[in-house]
N, C-alpha and C positions, 0 to 999 in steps of 0.2 A: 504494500500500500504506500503512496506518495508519502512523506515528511510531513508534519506540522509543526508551523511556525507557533510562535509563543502566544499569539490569541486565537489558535487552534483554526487555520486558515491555512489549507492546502497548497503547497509552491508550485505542484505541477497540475493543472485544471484538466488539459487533455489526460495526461494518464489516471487520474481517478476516473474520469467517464470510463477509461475502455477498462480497468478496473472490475467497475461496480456491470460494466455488462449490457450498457446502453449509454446513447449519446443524447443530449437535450434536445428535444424535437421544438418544443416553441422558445421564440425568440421573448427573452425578458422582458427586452425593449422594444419590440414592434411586434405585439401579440393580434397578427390582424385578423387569426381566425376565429379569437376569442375565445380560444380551446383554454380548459385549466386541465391541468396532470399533475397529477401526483407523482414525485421528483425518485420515487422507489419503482412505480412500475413497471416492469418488464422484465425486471435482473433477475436473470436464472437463479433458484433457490437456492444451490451451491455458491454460487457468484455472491449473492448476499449475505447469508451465514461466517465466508470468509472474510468480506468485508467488514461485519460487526466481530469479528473475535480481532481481526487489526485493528481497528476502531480502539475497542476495549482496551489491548495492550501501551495504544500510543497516548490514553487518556488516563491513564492507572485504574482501570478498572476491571482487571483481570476476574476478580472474583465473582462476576456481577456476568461473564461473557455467555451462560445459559440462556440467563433473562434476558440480558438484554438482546439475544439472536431473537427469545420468543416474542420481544416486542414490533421489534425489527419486523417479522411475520406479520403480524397484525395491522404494524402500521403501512404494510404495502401492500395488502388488502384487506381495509378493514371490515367491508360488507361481510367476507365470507370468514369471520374467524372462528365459526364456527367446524369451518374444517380444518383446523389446526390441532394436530393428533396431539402435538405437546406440552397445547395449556392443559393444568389442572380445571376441576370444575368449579374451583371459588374465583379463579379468574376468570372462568364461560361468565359466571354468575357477575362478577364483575361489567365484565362488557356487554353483559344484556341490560346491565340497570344505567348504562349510558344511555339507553332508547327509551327504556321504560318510565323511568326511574332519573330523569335526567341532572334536576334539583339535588339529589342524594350525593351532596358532596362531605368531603372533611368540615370539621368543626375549624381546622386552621386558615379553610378558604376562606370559610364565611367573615371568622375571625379581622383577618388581615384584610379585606376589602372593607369592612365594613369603619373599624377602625380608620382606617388611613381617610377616607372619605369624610368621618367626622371634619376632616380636615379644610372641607369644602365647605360647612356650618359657621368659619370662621367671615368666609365672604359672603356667606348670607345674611350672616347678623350683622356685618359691618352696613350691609347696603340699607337694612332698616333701620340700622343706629342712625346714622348718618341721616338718611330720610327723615325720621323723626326729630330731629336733633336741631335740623334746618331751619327749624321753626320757633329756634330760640338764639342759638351760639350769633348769629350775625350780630343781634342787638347786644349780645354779652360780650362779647368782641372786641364792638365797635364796626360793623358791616353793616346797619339797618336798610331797610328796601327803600325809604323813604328819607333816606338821608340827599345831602344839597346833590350829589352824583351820583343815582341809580342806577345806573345804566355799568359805570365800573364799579359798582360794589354789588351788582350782579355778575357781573363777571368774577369776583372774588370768590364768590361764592361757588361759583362753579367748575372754578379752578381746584379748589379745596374739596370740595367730593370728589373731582378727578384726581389727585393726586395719587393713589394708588393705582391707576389705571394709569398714568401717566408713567408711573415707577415701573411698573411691573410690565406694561410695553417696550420700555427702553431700555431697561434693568434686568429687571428679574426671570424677566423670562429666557435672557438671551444667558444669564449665568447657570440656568439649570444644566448645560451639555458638558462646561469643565466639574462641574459640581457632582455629576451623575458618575464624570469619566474616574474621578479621585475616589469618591467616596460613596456610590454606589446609589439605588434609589432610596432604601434606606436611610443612608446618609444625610442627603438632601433634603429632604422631606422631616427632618429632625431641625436640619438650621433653618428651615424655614417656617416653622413652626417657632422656634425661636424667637426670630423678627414678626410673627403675628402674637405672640404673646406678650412681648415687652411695648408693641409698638400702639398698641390701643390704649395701655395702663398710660403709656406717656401722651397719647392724644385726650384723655381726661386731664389730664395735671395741666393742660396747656395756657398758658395766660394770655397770649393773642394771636391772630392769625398766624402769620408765618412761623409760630411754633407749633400750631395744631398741622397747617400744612406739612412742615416738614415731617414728623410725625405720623402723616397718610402717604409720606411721600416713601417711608420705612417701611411700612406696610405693606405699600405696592412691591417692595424687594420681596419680602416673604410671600406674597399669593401669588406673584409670578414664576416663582422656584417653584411652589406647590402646587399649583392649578397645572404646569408643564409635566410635571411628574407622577405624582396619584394617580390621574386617569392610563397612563404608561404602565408604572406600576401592577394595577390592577388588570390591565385587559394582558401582560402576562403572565399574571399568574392564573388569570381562569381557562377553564376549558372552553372550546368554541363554540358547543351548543350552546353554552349561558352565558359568552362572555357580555352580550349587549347588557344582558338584564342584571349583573354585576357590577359592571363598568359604569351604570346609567346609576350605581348607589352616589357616585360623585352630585350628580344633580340632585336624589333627593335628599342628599345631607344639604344642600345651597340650598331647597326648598324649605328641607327643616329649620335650618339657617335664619332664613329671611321670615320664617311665622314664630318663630323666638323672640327675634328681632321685635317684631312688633307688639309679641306680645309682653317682650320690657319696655315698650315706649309707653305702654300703656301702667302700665304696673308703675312709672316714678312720674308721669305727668303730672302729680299733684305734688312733688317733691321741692317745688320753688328754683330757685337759680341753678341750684346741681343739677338739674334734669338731664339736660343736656349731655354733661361730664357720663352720667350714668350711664344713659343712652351709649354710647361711644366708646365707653371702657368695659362696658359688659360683656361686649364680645370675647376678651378675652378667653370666658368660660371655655368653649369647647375648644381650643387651641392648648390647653392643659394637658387630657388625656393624649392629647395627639403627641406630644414631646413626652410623655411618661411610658408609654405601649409603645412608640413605632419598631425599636429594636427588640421586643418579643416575638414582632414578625418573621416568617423567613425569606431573605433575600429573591429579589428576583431570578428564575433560572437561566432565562435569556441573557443577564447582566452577566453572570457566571461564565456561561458558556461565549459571551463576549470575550471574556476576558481570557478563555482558558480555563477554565477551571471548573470543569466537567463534574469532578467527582462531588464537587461543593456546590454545583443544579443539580446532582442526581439526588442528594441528600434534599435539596430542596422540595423538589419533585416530589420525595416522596411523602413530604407533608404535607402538598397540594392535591394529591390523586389519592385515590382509594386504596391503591393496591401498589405493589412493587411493581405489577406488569405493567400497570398504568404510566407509570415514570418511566419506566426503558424504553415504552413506547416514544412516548412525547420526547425522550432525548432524542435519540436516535433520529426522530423524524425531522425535529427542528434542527437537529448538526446536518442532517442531507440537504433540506432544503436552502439553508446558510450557505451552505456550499456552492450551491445555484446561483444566488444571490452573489455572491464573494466575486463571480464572474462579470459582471456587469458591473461592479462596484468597487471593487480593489483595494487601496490601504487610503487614506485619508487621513488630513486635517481640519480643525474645528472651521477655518474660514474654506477652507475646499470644501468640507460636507456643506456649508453653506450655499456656497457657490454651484454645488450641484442639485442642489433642490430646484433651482430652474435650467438645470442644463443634460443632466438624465432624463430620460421619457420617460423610464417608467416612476422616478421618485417625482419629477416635473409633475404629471398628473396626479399624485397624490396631494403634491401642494397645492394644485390648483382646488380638487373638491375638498380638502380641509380650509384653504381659506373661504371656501363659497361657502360651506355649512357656519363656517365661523364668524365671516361678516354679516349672514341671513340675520345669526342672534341676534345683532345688533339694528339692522333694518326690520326685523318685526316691532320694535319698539317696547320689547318688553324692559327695555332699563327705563325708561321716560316714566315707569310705572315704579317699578322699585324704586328709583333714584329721588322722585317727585310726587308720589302719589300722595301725600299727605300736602304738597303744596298746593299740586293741583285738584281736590278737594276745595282747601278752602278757599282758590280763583273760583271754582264753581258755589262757591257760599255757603259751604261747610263751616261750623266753627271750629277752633284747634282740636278739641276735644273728639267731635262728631268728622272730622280729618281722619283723624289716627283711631278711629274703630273701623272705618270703612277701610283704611289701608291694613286694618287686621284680618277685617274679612279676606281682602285680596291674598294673604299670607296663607291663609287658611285654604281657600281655594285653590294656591299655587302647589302645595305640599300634599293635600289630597288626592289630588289629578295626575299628582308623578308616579303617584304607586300603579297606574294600570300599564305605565309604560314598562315594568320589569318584565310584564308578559310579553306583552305588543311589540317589543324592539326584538323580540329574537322568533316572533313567530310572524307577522307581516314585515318586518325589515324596517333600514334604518332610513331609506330614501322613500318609503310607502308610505310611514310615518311625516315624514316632510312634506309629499304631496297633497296631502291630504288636511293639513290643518292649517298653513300657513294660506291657503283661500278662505278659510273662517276668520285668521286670527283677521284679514284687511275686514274682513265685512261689520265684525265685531267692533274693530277700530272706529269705523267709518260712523256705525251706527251709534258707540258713546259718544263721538263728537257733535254728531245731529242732536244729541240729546240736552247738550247745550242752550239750544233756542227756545227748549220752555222754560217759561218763567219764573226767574230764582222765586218767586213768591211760595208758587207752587210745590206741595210735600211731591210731587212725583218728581223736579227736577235730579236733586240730587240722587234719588233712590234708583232712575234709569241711570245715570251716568256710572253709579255703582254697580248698577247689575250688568251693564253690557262692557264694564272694565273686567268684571268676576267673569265672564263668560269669557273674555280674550284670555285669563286666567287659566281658565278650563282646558281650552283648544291648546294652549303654550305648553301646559305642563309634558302631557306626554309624546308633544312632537319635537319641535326646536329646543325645549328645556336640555330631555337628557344627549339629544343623538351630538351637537356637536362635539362636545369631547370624548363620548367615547368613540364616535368616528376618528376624531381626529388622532386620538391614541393608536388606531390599529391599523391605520392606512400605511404609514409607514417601513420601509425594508427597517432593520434591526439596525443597522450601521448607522442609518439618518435618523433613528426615531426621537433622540432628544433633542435634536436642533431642527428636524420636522417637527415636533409637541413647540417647542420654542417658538417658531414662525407663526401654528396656530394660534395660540393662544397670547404672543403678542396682537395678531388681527384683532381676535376678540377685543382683549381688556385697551389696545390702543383705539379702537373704533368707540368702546362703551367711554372712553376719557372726552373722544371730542363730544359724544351726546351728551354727555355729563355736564360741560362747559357750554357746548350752543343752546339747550333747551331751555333756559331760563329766560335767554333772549329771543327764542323763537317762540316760547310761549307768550313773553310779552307781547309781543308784533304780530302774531297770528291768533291768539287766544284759544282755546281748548278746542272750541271745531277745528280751527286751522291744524292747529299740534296735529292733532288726532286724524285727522282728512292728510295729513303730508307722509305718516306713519303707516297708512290706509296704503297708499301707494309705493311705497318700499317694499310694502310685503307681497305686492305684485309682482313686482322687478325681482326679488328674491326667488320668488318661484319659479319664471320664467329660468334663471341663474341654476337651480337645482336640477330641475329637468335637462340641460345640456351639458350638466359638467359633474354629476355626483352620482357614480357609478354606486351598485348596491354590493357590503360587504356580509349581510348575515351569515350566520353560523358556517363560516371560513376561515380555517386555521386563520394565524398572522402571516403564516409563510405560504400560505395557499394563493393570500391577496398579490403576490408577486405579480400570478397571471392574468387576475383580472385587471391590477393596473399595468399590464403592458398592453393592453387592448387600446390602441391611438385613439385620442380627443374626438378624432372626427370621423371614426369608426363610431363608439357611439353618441355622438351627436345626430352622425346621419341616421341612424336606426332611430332617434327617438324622433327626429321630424319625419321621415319618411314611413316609418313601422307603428311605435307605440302610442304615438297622438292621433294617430288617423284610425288606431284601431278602438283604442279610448271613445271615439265621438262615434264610431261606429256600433261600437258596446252601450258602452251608458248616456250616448244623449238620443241615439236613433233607435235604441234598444234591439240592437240587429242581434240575438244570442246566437246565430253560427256564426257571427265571426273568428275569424282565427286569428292570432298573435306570434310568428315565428321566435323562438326563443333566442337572445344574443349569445348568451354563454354556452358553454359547450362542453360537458364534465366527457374526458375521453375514458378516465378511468376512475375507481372507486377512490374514494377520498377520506379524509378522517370523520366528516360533518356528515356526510350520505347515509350513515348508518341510523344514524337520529333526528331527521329533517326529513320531512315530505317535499316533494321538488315537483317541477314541471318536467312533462314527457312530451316531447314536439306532438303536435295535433292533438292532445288531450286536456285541455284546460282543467286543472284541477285535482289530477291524477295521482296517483300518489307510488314512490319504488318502493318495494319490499325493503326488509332487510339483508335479505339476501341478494338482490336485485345484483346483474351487471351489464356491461356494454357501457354504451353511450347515456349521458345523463345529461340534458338540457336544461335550463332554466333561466326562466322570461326575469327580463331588469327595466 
């Protein structure tokens, strides 16, 4: 078998292919048949047995070379492991409760995802602190709305709720890649818990603006290290059929977040001049447990096996899977496929992987639909609601009080509506979800801002502006809430994913900084129809955005997505203008039910995900493959 280099990366790529006993049939970077294959398929079963007991030898894991050939098996074809004469039957029993039984994970999975996500509760509750808070600190300050110059002490204003959005785009988010490369995810995710711990207790103590700003401006360091990291984190450690609705706990700890949030704004508005302080430094709370548990976790296996060091993600592994088999599998499959990978991608540095995010095809189009899922967040408008909702309340002629219940409702609604998405993101997908609500969320917009025009006198004004903000609530929670980060965690090859996570989620939090800062003056100048009618139509443009650039990734390893993003931009673009919009109007507005939908992807062989997912079979809408099922497996995007 070839030599490995010290972060376990083959020096000679043709001789492992003629090696393992086949040669790569699709191209990484120009996948234009849309075919995915699994990177084990075809190798003579000799071919591969010897490949996994070298494997074994060159990664010290000599002891382990039984297992890990029987994973080996499985994981190059999983559908039929049933005919593998040399598992035991606690491991058949094992790999049937992946189909059956898919939820039946370790207590460590659940543990560690859930844990680290609290992590996200940290920028939920800041956003409601803040929200509520707005509505005092200016005139405690020295910022009042009504002072000789409004116009720049709104702006002040707006620059200091951006201030972590500001950090953490410019900052924070770009330090998660050396931060991940030193000290691992683990690591990161601890100093950035850090700076969200210290940095709220000191924007309480703060005695005037630019101390409180700087302050959000510390903040911004830590949520950008974190928000880049945890959702990465997480979608490697889950397994594929449940990584969405794992991965998606990131959002509903920010949804818990933000109904915390409000519901301490509520809890010290009668507290007199501290309110504010309180408001703002509360958040602290869940950023505690997150620096006290995160190194109970077990490291990433992907990070490991980045680095080398196999036998320290086998150990990992097998605190994340059920079984030993489970882990040799998921090694073995994710070292082959890396390998694939490794060819297209080669050795790099931090401003080279940078650099190649727009200059690889296939990492290029992952950057493209991470920033599109991750600017949409910010053009559905759902921060104008978090950031403002207790202001813009009382522009609609709420009192402070009767403000901040109705922005609790919203909290309340945003946090209940993300729990349907743990199902929904892994059984209709993460771009099904997007098409489907972000035409609610404009009409919802559209129609609280018309609610405007009846008469503040009127008990129904306020009460529709509420209820059709609660209802954009509704529609947000389980579509654009959870998908763009966990999309944007798993779109990426392994080599690029912290400084791909980085680029994301600077889009995000630098897009949510400038609406943070313009909305105060565009709510003045437009007033709440306006706002709300200009937010109405972003989430149109968003749409159109999704549909030609945001290929679908559910229940597909990490290393599976290689193939779907090497399928070129305008491969499927042209399929969705020419195939799936025309069959769409054909389908659900002419209601024509023989139509037919030619499927884009192209499964040539059994895969790790097939065994536990219902898929599409060309010409059978809705069809479903056994578990045994093989050939060819298609499925519509």
């Amino acid at each position: 078998m070839a030599e490995f280099s010290e972060k376990g990366k083959i020096d000679d790529q043709d001789a492992f292919h003629e090696e393992r006993g086949r040669r790569q049939s699709v191209n990484l970077n120009s996948n234009v048949t849309a075919r995915i294959e699994n990177p084990l398929a075809g190798i003579p079963r000799h071919t591969l047995l010897h490949n996994v007991e070298e494997f074994a030898r060159d990664v010290n894991l000599t002891e382990h070379i039984p297992l890990i050939q029987r994973g080996a098996l499985v994981a190059q074809n999983p559908a039929a492991f049933e005919d593998i004469s040399e598992l035991e039957e606690s491991e058949l029993d094992a790999l049937r409760n992946e189909t059956l039984h898919k939820w039946r994970q370790p207590k460590a999975l659940y543990i560690t995802v859930i844990l680290c996500s609290v992590g996200a509760a940290v920028q939920g509750w800041d956003q409601t602190g803040s929200n509520g808070a707005n509505l005092s600190w200016p005139d405690a300050l020295g910022v009042p709305d009504g002072a000789s110059d409004p116009a720049i002490n709104g702006w002040i204003v707006g620059i200091v709720n951006a201030g972590p959005y500001l950090a953490s785009a410019g900052i924070g988010c770009w330090m998660s890649d050396p931060l991940n490369h030193w000290l691992g995810r683990r690591g990161t995710i601890f100093i950035s818990a850090i700076f969200c711990l210290l940095s709220v207790i000191g924007s309480a103590c703060s005695q005037t603006w630019p101390q409180l700003l700087v302050t959000r401006l510390l903040l911004g360091i830590g949520m950008g290290c974190k928000a880049s990291t945890v959702p990465i984190y997480a979608a490697e450690n889950c397994p594929a059929a449940i990584r969405g609705g794992l991965v998606m706990s990131w959002q509903m700890w920010t949804a818990f977040g933000i109904f915390l949030g409000f519901c301490g704004n509520l809890a010290v508005y009668d507290t007199g001049a501290i309110s504010w302080r309180l408001q703002l430094g509360s958040a602290f709370i869940p950023a505690v447990p997150l620096v006290v548990g995160v190194y109970f976790c077990p490291e990433s296996p992907r990070w490991y096996i980045k680095k080398g060091r196999y036998a320290d993600a086998f150990k990992s592994l097998c605190r994340l899977r059920n079984t030993p088999l489970q882990a040799a599998r998921d090694l073995y499959f994710i070292h082959a496929q890396l390998l694939e990978e490794s060819e297209i991608i080669g050795e790099s540095n931090y401003l080279t992987r940078f650099v190649e995010l727009f200059t690889i095809p296939r990492v290029r189009r992952a950057t493209l639909a991470s920033f599109t899922v991750m600017l949409a967040q910010q053009m559905c408008g759902i921060n104008i609601v978090a950031f403002y909702s207790s202001t813009i309340f009382v522009n609609a002629g709420a009192s402070p009080f009767h403000a901040l219940l109705a922005s609790w409702g919203f909290g309340a609604v945003n946090f209940v509506f993300a729990w349907p998405a743990v199902w929904t993101i892994d059984t209709f997908g993460r771009r099904a979800l997007l098409l489907f609500t972000f035409p609610q969320m404009a009409w919802t917009l559209l129609a609280a801002g018309f609610c405007d025009y009846i008469p503040q006198d009127s008990t129904s004004h306020l009460g529709m502006i509420a209820f059709f903000v609660f209802l954009f609530g509704a529609f947000y929670s389980p579509g654009e809430g959870p998908v763009p980060f966990t999309y944007s965690a798993e779109v990426f090859p392994l080599s690029h994913r912290e400084v791909g996570m980085a680029w994301a989620v600077a889009t995000c939090l630098g897009w949510a900084a400038v609406l943070s800062i313009t909305f105060p003056s565009l709510l003045a100048a437009f007033g709440v129809t306006g706002a709300f009618g200009f937010y109405a139509g972003t989430n149109v443009i968003a749409l159109g955005m999704i549909i030609l650039w945001v290929p679908e990734t559910k229940q597909r390893t990490l290393e599976e997505l290689d193939y779907v993003f090497a399928v070129p931009t305008r491969t499927h673009m042209h399929y969705q203008l020419t195939q799936a919009i025309p069959w769409w109007f054909k389908r659900y507005v002419f209601f024509n039910r023989s139509a037919k939908l030619e499927p884009l992807y192209h499964f040539d062989d059994p895969v790790a995900a097939d065994i536990a997912v219902p898929v599409m079979v060309s010409g059978k809408e809705g069809a479903a493959i056994s578990d045994k099922s093989s050939g060819d497996k298609d499925i519509k995007m």
